[in-house]
C-alpha positions in Angstrom: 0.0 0.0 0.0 1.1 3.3 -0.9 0.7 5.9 1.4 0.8 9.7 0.3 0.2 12.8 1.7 -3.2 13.8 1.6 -4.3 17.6 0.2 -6.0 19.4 3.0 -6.9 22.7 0.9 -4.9 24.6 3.2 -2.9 25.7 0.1 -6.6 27.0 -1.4 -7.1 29.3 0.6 -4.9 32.7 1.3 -3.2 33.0 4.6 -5.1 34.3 7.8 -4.8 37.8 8.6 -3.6 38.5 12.2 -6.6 40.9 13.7 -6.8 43.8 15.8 -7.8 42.1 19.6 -10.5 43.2 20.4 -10.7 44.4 23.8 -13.8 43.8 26.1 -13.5 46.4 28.3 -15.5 49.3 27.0 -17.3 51.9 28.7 -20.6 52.4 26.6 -21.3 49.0 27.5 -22.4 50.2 30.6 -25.0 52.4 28.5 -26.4 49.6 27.0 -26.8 47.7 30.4 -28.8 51.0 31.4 -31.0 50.3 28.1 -31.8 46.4 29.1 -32.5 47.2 32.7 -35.1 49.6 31.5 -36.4 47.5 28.9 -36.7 44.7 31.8 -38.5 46.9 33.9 -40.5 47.7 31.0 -41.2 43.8 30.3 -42.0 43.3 33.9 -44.4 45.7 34.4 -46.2 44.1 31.0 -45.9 40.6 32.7 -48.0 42.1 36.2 -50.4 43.0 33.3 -50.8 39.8 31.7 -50.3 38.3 34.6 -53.7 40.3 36.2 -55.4 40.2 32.8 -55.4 36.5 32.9 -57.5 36.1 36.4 -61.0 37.3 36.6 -63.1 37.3 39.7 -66.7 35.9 38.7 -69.3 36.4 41.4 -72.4 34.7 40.8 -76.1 35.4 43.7 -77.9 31.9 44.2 -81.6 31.7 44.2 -81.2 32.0 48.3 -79.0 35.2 48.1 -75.8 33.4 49.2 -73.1 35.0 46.6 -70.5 32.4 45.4 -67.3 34.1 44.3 -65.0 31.7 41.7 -61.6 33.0 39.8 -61.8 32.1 35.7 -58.3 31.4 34.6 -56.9 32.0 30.8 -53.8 29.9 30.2 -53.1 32.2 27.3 -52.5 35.5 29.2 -50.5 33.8 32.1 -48.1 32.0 29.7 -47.2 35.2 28.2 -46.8 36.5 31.2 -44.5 33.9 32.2 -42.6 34.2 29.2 -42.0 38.4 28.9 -40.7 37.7 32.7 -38.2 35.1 31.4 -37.4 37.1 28.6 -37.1 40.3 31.6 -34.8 38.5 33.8 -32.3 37.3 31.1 -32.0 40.8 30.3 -30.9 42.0 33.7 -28.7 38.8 34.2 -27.1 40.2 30.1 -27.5 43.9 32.1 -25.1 42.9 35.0 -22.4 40.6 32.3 -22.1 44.3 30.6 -21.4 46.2 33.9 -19.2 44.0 34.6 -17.6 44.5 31.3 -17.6 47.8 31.4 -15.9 47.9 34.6 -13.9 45.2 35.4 -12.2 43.7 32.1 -8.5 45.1 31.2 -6.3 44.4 28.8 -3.5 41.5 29.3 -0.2 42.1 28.9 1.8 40.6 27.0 4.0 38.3 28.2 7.9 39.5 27.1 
């Protein structure tokens, strides 16, 4: 059996570029963790509403004036609730990654 070298198609291709780093600490990233943190509070407050928008009090008078009071659920309304929370609390947990970012990340030195 003969055995030679197989092409790879490295040679196809032009060589790679060395890029610019780039760097992750950046201050207008803590702008944009200002932006999801009000865009969360924005989503929450939406949630309370689907949330109470889902729930309704029905309050029905029997024939012997005894009121029965019974809450009508809409699965609809609460499941969108529960997903604009989710969707509200992954953007304060992506909030506090770019403060941190913004704050905390330098730049490595080289090693001489």
């Amino acid at each position: 059996m003969i055995d030679l070298p197989q092409p790879t198609g490295r040679e196809l291709w032009p060589p790679e570029e060395p890029e610019a780093p780039a760097w992750l600490n950046q201050p207008w990233r803590a702008f944009v963790a200002l932006g999801e943190v009000v865009v969360a509070a924005l989503l929450l407050w939406a949630a309370f509403a689907l949330w109470q928008a889902g729930v309704i009090t029905v309050v029905t008078t029997a024939g012997d004036s005894v009121r029965l009071a019974s809450q009508r659920v809409f699965g609809g309304q609460l499941a969108a609730a529960l997903g604009v929370g989710t969707v509200s609390a992954v953007l304060v947990v992506d909030a506090v990654r770019q403060l941190l970012l913004a704050l905390r990340a330098r730049r490595r030195r080289k090693k001489a």
